[in-house]
C-alpha positions as CSV (number, residue, x, y, z in Angstrom):
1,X,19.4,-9.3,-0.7
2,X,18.7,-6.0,0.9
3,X,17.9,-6.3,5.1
4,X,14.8,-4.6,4.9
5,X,13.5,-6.6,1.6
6,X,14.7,-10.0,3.6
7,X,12.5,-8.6,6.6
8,X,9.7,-7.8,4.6
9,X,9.2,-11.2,2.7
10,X,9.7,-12.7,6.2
11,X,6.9,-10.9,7.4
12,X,5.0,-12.0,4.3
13,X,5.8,-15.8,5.3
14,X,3.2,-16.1,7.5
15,X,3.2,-19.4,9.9
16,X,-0.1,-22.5,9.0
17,X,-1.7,-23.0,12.1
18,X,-4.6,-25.5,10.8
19,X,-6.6,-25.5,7.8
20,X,-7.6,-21.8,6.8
21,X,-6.1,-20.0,9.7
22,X,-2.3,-18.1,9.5
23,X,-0.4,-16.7,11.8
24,X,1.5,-13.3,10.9
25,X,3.9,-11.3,13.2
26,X,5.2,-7.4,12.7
27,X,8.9,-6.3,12.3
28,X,10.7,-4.5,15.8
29,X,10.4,-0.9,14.2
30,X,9.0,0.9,17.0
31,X,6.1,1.9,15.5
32,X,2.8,2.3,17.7
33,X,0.8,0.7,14.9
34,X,1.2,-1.9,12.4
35,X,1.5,-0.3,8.9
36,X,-1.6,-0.7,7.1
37,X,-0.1,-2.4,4.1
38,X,1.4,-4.8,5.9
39,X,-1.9,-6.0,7.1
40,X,-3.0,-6.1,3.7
41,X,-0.4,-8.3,2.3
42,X,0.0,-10.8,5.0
43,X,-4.1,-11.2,4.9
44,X,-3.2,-12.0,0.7
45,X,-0.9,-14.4,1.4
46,X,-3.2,-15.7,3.6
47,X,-5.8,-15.8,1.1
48,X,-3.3,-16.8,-1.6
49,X,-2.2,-20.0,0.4
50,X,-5.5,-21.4,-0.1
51,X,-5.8,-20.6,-3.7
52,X,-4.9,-23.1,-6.7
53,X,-1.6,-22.1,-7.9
54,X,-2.7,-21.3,-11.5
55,X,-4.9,-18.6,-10.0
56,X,-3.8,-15.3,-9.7
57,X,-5.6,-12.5,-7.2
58,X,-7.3,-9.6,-9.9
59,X,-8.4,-7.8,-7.1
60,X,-9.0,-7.4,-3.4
61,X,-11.4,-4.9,-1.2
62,X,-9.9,-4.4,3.1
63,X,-11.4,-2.7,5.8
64,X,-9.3,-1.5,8.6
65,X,-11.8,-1.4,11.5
66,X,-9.0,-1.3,14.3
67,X,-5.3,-0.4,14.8
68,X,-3.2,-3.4,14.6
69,X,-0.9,-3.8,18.1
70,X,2.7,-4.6,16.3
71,X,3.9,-6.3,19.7
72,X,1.7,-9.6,19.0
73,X,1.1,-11.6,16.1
74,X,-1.9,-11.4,13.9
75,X,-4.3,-14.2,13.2
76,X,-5.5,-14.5,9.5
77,X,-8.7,-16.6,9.8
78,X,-9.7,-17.5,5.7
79,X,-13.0,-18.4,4.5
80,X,-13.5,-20.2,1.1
81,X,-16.5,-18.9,-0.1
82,X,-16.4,-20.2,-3.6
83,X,-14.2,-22.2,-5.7
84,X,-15.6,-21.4,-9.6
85,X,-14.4,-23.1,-12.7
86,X,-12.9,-19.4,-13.4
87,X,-12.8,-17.7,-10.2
88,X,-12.0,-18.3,-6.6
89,X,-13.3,-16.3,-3.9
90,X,-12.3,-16.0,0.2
91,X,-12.7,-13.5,2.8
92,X,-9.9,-13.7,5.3
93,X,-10.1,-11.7,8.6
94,X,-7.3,-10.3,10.6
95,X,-7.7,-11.1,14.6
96,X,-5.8,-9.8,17.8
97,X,-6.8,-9.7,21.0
98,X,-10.3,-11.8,20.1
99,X,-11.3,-9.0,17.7
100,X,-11.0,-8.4,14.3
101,X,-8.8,-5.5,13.0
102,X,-8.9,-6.0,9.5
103,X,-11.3,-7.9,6.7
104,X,-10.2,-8.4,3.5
105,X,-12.4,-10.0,0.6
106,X,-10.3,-11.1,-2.9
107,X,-10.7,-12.6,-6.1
108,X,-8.3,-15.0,-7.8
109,X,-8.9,-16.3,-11.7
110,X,-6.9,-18.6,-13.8
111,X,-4.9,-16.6,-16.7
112,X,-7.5,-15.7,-19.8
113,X,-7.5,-13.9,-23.0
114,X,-9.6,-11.1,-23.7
115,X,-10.1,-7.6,-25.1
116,X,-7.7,-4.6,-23.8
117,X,-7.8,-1.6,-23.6
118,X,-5.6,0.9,-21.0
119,X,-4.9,4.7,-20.0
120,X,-2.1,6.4,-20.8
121,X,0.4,7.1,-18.4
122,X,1.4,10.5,-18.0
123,X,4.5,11.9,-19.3
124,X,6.9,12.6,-16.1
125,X,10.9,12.3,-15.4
126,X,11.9,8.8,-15.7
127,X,13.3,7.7,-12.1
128,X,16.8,8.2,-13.1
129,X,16.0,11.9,-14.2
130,X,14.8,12.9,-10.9
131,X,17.2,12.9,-7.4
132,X,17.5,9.7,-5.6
133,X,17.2,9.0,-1.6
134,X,21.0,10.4,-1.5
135,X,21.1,13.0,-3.1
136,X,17.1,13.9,-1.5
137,X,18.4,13.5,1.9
138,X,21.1,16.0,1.3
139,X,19.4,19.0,-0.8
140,X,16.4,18.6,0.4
141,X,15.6,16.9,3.9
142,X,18.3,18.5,5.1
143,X,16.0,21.7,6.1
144,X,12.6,20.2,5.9
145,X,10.4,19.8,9.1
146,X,11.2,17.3,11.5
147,X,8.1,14.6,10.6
148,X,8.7,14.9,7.0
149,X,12.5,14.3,7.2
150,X,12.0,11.3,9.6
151,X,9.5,9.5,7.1
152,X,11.5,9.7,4.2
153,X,15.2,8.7,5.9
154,X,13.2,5.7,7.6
155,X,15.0,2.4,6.2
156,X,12.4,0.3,4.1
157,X,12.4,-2.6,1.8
158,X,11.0,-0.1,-1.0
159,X,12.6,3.2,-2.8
160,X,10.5,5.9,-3.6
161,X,11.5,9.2,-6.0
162,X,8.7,11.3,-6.0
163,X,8.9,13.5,-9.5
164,X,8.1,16.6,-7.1
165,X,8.7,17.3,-3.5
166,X,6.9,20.6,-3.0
167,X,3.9,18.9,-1.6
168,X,5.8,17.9,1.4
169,X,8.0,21.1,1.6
170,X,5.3,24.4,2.2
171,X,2.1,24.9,3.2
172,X,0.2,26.3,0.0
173,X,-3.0,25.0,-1.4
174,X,-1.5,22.8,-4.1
175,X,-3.3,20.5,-6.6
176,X,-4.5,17.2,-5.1
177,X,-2.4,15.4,-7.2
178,X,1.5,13.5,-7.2
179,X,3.3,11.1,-9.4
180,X,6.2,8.7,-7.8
181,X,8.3,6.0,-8.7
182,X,8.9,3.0,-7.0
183,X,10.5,0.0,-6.9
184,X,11.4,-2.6,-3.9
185,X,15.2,-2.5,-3.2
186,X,15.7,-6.2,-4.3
187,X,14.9,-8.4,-6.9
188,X,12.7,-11.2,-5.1
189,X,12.1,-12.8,-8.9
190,X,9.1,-13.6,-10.7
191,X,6.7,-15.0,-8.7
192,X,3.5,-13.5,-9.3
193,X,1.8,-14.4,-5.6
194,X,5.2,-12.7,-4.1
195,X,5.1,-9.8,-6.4
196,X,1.2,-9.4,-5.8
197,X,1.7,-9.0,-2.0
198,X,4.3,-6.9,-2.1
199,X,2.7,-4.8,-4.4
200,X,-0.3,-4.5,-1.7
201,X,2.3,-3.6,0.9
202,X,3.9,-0.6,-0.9
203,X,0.6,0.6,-2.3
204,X,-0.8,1.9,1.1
205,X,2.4,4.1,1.5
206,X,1.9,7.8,0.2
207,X,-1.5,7.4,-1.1
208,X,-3.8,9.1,2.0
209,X,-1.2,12.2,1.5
210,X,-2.5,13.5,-1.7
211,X,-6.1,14.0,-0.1
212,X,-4.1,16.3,1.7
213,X,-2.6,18.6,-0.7
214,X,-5.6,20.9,-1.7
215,X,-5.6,21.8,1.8
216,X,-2.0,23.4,1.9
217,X,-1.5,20.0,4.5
218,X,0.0,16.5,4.7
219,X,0.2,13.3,6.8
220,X,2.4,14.9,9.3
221,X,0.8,18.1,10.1
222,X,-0.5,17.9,13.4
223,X,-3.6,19.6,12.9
224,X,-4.7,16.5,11.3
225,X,-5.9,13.0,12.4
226,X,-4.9,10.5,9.5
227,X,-5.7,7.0,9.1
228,X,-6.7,4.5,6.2
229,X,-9.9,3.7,6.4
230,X,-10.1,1.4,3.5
231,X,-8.1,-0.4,0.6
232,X,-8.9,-1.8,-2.7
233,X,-6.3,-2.7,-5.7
234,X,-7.4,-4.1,-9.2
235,X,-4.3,-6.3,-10.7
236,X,-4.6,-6.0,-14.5
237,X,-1.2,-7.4,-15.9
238,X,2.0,-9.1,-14.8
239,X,4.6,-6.6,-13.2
240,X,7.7,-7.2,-11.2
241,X,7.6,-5.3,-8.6
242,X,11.8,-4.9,-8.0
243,X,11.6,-3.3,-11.8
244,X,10.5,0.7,-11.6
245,X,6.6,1.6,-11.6
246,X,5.0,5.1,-11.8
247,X,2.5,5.6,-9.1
248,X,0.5,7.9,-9.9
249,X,-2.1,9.4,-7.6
250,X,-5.0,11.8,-6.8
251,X,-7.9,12.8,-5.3
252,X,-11.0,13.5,-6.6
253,X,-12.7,14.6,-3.3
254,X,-12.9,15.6,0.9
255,X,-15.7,15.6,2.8
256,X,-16.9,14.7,5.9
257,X,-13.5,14.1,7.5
258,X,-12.6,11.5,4.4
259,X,-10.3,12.2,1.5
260,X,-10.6,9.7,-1.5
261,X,-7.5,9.0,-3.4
262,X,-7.2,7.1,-6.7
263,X,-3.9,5.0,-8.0
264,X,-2.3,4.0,-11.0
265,X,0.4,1.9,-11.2
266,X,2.6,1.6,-14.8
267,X,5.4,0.0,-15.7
268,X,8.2,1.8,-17.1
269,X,7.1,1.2,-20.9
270,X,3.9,2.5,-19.9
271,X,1.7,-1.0,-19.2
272,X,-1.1,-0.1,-16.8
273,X,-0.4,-2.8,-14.3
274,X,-2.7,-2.1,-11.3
275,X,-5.2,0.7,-10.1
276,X,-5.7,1.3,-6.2
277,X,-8.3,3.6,-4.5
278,X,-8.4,4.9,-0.7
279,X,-11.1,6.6,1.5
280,X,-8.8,7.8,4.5
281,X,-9.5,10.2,7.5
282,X,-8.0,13.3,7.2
283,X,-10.3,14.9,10.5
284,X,-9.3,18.1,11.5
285,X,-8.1,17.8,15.4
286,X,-9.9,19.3,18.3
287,X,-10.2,19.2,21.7
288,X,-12.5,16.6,22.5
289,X,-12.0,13.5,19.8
290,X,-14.4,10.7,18.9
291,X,-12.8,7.3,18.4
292,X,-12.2,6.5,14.7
């Protein structure tokens, strides 16, 4: 197994501390902050732990209310609200410091039958048409600006192959708008729980950017203060999350120092497996900033 997929799901085994309260800690990688999806997952798997095992999370609404410290563990604290002869509900609240950072409310039903219906994913490269980290790394970070090529060489348990680049490479007004593949480095098997959370985890990466784009701006241009703001994913059918999915994003509006960004998420035959939405800050810096 990969390093940084064996780090990952050891972040995701969070540590029982009594009934209804988990303990979570943050990989050594420097950052200043945890990663949002990170807080996410682990406040899943929190939720997940308390669940019956036949039921299966078909969606989940987070706030981030403050930065998480990534030097100290997190303390998932889960209330069971309801336990339905369909659904399960709990509301699990991330703690450091005495203060929440994060609440997180999910849903959980057993498996039924009923009517479907789907989008249509859009026709892009497949992920072995378009350039891979090796090859993007040596055409193409090679001469992009420092913050972009530092984000995209950083080792992670996931691979991403965005079907275009140009978003990330000038500074033109360009529709709000990207598609990328992705696909965690491993295979870490069928488990749906496991392939839930890390779903959550890689879903918060790249998503806030596209808010961006209409602006002739991304996550790394320093004119801009960036942060997720909130998180919500809808699981409609089984997925694996080490087999490629199509992310596809965008954003149907800025205002009032937010960007909202939409998600999609198909498998390669084109299954709609999961849809994800994002209200971010994207605040234009000045001199004198008001706390988030």
């Amino acid at each position: 197994m990969h390093e940084n997929v064996r780090t990952l799901l050891d972040t995701l085994e969070l540590e029982k501390l009594e009934e209804n309260l988990f303990r979570g800690t943050s990989p050594d990688n420097g950052w200043q902050r945890v990663f949002g999806g990170q807080v996410v997952a682990q406040a899943l798997v929190a939720a997940q732990n308390t669940v019956a095992q036949d039921r299966h999370v078909h969606s989940l609404h987070g706030y981030f209310i403050r930065p998480g410290d990534p030097t100290i563990p997190i303390v998932y604290e889960v209330a069971r609200l309801r336990d339905g002869g369909s659904f399960t509900t709990r509301v699990v609240t991330g703690i450091q410091h005495g203060e929440a950072i994060f609440t997180l409310s999910a849903s959980f039903q057993r498996p039924e039958k009923g009517l479907e219906h789907q989008a249509t994913m859009p026709k892009v490269p497949g992920p072995d048409d378009i350039i891979g980290q090796e090859e993007l790394t040596t055409r193409i970070l090679e001469s992009a600006p420092d913050a972009v090529r530092h984000y995209w060489m950083r080792p992670r348990p996931i691979e991403f192959r965005p079907v275009s680049f140009e978003h990330y490479l000038t500074g033109d007004k360009l529709p709000p708008a990207q598609n990328v593949w992705v696909r965690c480095l491993s295979d870490i098997g069928d488990d749906p729980k496991l392939n839930a959370a890390v779903l959550a985890y890689l879903s918060d990466m790249t998503l806030l950017d596209t808010s961006l784009f209409a602006h002739g701006m991304s996550i790394f241009d320093r004119r801009v203060q960036a942060a997720s703001l909130d998180h919500a994913m809808w699981f409609h059918r089984p997925f694996r999350v080490s087999e490629w999915l199509l992310y596809t994003q965008d954003s149907p509006s800025s205002s009032g120092g937010r960007g909202l960004t939409r998600g999609s998420l198909f498998s390669a035959d084109g299954t709609l497996v999961a849809s994800v939405a994002q209200e971010g800050l994207i605040r234009l810096r000045q001199k004198s900033q008001p706390d988030v």
